[in-house]
N, C-alpha and C positions, 0 to 999 in steps of 0.2 A: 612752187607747186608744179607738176609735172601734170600738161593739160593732159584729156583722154586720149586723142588723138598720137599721143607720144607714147601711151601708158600698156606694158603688155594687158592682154586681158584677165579678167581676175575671174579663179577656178569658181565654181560652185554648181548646184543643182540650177536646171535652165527650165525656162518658162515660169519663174516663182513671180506671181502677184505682189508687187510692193506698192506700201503706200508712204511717202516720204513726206514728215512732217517737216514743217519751215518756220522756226520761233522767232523772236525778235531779237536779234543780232547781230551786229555790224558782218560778223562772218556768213549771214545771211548769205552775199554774194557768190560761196562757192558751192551753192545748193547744186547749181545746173550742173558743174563737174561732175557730181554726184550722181543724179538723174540719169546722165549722158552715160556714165559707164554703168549702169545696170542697165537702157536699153541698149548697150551694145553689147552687154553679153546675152541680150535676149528674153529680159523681163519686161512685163506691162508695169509701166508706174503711175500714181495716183498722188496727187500733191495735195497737200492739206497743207493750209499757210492759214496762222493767226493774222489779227489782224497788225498785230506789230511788226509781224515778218514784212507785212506787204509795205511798212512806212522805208524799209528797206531793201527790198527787192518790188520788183512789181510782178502783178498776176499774168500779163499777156508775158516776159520773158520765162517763166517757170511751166506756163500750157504749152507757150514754143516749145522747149525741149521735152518737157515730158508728153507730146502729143496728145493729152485731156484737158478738160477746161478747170481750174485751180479752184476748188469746194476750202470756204473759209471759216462761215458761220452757222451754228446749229440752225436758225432760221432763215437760213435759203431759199430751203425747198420742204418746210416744215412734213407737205404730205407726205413726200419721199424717204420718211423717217431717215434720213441721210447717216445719221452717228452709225445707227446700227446696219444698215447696208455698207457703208463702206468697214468697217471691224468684220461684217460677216464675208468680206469680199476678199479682207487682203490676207495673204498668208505670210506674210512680215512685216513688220512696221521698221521704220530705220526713221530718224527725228536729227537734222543735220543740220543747223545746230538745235540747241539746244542748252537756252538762256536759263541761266540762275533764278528767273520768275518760273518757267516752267517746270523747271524740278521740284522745288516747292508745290506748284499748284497739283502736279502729280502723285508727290508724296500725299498731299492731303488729302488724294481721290476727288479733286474738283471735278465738275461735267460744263465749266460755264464756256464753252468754247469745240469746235470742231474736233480740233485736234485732241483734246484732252478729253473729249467723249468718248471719239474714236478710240482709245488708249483704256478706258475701263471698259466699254464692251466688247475690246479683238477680244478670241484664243489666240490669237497668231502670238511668235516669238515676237521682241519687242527691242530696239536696241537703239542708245540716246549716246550721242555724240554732241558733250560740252563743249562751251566758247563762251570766256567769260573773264573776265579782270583776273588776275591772278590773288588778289584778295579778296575778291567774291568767290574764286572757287576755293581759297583756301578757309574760309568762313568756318566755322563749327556750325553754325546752320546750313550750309550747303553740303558738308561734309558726313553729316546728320542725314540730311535728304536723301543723297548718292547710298548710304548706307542701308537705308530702309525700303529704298526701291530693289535695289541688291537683293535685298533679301527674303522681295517679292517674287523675283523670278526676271526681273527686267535688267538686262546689259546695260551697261552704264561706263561707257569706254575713259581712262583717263586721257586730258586731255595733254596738246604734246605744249612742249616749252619755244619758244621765238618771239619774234616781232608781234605786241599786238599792238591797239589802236595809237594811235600817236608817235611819240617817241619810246613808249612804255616797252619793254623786253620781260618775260618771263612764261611761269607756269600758268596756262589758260589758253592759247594756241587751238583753233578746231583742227584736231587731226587729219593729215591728208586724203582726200576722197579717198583713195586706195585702200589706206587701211580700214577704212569707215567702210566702204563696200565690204570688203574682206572680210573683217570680224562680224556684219550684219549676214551676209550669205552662211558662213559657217555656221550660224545657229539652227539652221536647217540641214537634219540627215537626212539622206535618200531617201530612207523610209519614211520620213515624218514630213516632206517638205509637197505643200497641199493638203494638208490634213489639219493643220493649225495647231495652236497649242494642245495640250491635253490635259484633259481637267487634274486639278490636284497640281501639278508642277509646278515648282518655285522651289520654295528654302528650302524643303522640306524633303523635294526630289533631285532627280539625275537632271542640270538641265540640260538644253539642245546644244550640241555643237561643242560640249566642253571633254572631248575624247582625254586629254590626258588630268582630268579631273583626279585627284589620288596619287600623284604622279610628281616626283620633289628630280627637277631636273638642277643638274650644276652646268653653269657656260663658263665658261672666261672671258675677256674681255680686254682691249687695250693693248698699247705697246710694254714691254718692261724696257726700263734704265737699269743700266749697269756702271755702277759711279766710277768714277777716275781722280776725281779727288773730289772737294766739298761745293764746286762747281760747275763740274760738268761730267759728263757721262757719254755711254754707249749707248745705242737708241736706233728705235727705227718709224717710219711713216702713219703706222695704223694710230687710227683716228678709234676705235674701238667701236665704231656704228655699225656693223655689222653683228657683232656679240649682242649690243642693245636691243637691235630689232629681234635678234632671235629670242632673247628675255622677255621682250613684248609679244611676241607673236604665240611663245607658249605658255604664259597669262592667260591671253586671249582664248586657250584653250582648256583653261582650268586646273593648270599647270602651278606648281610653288617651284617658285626659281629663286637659285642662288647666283650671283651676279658677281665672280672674281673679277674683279677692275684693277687692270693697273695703267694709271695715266689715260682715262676720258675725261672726254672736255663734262663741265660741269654742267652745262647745259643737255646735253644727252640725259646724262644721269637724272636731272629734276624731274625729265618726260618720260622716264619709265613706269609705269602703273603699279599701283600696291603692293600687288601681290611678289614683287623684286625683291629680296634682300639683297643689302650690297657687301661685298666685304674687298676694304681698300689694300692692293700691293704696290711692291714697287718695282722686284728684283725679279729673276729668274726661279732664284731659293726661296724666295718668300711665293711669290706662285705656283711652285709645286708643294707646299707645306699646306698652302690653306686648300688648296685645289683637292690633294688629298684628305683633308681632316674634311672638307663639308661634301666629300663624297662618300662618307664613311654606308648613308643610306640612301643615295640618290640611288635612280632607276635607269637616268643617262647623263652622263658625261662630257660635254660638248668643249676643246679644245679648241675658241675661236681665238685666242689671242694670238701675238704675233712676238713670242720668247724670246731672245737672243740665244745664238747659243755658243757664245762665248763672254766673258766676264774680265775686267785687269785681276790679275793672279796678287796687285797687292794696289791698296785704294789709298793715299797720298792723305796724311790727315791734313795737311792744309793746303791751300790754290797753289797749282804747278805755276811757277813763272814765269814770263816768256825766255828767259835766258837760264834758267834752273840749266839745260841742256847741255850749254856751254861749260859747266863747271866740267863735267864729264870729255867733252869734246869741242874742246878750245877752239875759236873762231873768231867770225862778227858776228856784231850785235843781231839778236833772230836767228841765232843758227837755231837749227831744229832740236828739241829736246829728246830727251832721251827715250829710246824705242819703249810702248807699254806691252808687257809682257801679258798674252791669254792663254787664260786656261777656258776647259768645254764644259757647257752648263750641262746636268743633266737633260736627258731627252723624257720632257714629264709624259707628252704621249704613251710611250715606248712603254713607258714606266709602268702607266696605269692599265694599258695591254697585260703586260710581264705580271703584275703583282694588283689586279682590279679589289679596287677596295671595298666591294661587294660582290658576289658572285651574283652571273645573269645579265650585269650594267652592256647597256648599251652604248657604246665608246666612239662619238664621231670625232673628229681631226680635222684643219684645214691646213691646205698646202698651198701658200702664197708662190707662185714659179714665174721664171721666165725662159721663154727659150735661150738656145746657147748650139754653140758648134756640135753639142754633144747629142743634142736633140732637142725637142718641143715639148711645150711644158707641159703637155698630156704622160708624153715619154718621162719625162721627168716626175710626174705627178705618181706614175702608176708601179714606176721602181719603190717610190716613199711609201706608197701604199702597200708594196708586200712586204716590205723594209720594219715598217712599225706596227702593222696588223691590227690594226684598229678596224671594227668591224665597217665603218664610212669615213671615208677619207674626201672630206669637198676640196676641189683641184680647183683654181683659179688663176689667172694670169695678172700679176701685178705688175707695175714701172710707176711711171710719171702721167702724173693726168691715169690712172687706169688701177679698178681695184679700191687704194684708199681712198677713203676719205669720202666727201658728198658727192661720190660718182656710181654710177651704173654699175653692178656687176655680175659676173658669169660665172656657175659655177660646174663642174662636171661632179659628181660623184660618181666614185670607185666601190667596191668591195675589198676585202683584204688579201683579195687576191689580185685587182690593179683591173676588175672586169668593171665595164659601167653599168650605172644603177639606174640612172635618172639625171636631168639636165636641168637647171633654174637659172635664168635671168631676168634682168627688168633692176630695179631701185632697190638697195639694200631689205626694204620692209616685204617685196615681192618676192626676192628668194629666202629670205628668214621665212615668208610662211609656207614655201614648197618644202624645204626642209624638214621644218618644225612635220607637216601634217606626214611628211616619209616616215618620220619618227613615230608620229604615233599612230599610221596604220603599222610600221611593224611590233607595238606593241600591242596594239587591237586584236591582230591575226594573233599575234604568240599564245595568249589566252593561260600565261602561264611567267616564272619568273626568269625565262631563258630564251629570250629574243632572240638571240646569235645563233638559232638553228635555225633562222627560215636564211641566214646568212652566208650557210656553209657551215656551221659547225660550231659547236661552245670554245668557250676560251682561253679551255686548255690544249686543245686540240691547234692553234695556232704558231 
């Protein structure tokens, strides 16, 4: 978990009134993460902690951070009618965590508790961040719960996959402060953020913060192999957690994502939210075949995988030997086998640039580079960019330790003309949602089905 103090700042509307609930959780303990980066982007926060949260965190470390004294029980301060002054106070609720008893007790519309009073009297947006067994979350009564609160109007973030209590590993993980910040802020638009919910909104309405709500985005995802015989292959470093977060981040937005995966670790995969479809590759051919067929209606195209682009021209049907070589060119034992012949995969970008499988798609690209005698991987990045003309081009610097994998990264975006657009860094889930949110204010602005005019021009014109 990446403490606050490490953590870039997370974008949103400033001065928002939050009140952060605290359920009963072993994950309790990274409540204050939590706290700590809303008041350092410059919110007031109000803690409300059951009385289960407190058997695991206590009340004087949650007032520390959040700088209020921690309100528990409807009878407190009975005169103070407390439920309804704090619901009429906060203009976000955010609930971190948020145990498999509370969801239930929520779904039912209980009031026997602070927090759950709070929660039927706000207007404010509402957003619950699970942590919970992995068979409790995956329960048909929890998933019942999760379902019906949904469908109230209440966020209801999936939770991520890892370490939970004990030695146990899986789905049920409370999502990283970050992201929990992130998708609670976004439910608040400029216009609407102080002003609380609005009556009538839930299932039935637009809700807060869900911009590309309508909106069927395609990523890719993952490294491709390129086989060499029935054991081994061509291959490269990407771990595919960069495609994932952006799959999650535009969920988070109200987004239907398609998720081209080829070769992510399984674990990524389980902690992607609902609304992901996945569809599994392996090759470079088989990449560009699905990438095209489930773009046939998407609105954007996002090219995060990392392709090969070259392929053996012929694939050995059974394991190369270590001396197979030798028959060819006589030696000692190990001499080297025989050269593999490549051929050039297609370039699917290029492709989808060249011949977009919808007209209007919004087409971004990532260029993993590194610098070289020839130039810097900016230079590098902004040739590729007017090279394939892809309307965003994100420019990154990859090696060892940097780029893949569970590391920090940077990204530049380009235009298709190699001009820069905008900058994101911080943890893969901090620049998937600079990205994502670039995405859908140019689809906001466009107010039409032809985005690549606020970009320079449609995409024949390229």
């Amino acid at each position: 978990m990446t403490s606050s103090s490490e953590a870039a700042p997370v974008p949103g509307p400033a001065g928002v009134r939050v009140v952060v609930g605290v359920s009963g959780s072993i994950a309790a303990y990274k409540a204050p993460f939590v706290i700590r980066l809303l008041r350092e982007a410059g919110h007031e926060v109000k803690v409300v902690a059951t009385q289960a949260a407190l058997r695991f965190i206590g009340a004087p470390a949650l007032a520390a951070v959040s700088g209020r004294p921690v309100s528990t029980g409807v009878f407190d301060d009975p005169a103070a009618v407390e439920h309804v002054a704090v619901a009429e106070w906060a203009e976000l609720v955010l609930i971190a965590p948020a145990s498999a008893d509370l969801l239930a007790r929520l779904r039912a519309g209980r009031a026997d508790d602070l927090l759950t009073a709070t929660v039927l009297a706000t207007q404010a947006p509402v957003l619950l961040a699970p942590a919970m067994h992995t068979q409790m979350w995956l329960n048909p009564a929890t998933r019942d719960n999760v379902e019906v609160l949904r469908s109230r109007g209440l966020e209801v973030l999936d939770p991520d996959a890892g370490r939970l209590t004990g030695a146990d590993t899986g789905l049920g993980r409370l999502p990283e402060p970050e992201r929990i910040v992130a998708a609670a802020l976004a439910l608040l638009t400029p216009s609407r953020a102080g002003t609380g919910r609005q009556a009538g909104e839930g299932a039935g309405g637009a809700a807060p913060g869900r911009a590309l709500r309508g909106r069927h985005l395609v990523i890719s995802a993952g490294g491709t192999r390129e086989p060499i015989d029935p054991v081994r292959f061509l291959g490269n470093r990407s771990s595919g957690r960069q495609g994932c977060a952006l799959a999650a981040a535009a969920v988070d937005l109200g987004a239907r994502v398609t998720l081209v995966q080829a070769h992510v670790d399984h674990a990524l995969l389980s902690a992607l939210p609902a609304g992901v479809e996945t569809q599994a590759v392996s090759t470079a051919l088989e990449m560009e075949a699905a990438v095209r067929r489930a773009s046939a209606q998407a609105d954007v195209v996002i090219m995060a995988a990392a392709v090969a682009d070259y392929r053996p021209a012929h694939v050995a049907q059974a394991k190369i030997k270590k001396r197979a070589g030798a028959q060819a060119h006589p030696g000692p034992a190990g001499a080297a086998p025989a050269p593999i012949e490549l051929v050039e995969n297609p370039d699917i970008l290029a492709g989808l640039v060249a011949r977009p499988p919808r007209p209007g798609q919004l087409i971004m690209g990532f260029a993993a580079e590194t610098g070289d005698e020839q130039g810097g991987v900016l230079d590098h990045g902004a040739a590729k960019a007017r090279r394939k003309g892809a309307d965003l081009l994100a420019v990154n610097a990859v090696g060892e330790g940097v780029g893949f994998g569970d590391v920090p990264n940077s990204v530049v975006v380009l235009d298709r003309h190699g001009q820069e657009v905008t900058r994101a860094q911080g943890s893969k889930e901090q620049v998937a949602r600079a990205l994502i949110g670039l995405l859908a204010r140019l689809l906001e602005t466009a107010h039409g089905p032809d985005p690549q005019a606020l970009l320079g021009g449609p995409a024949q014109d390229r």
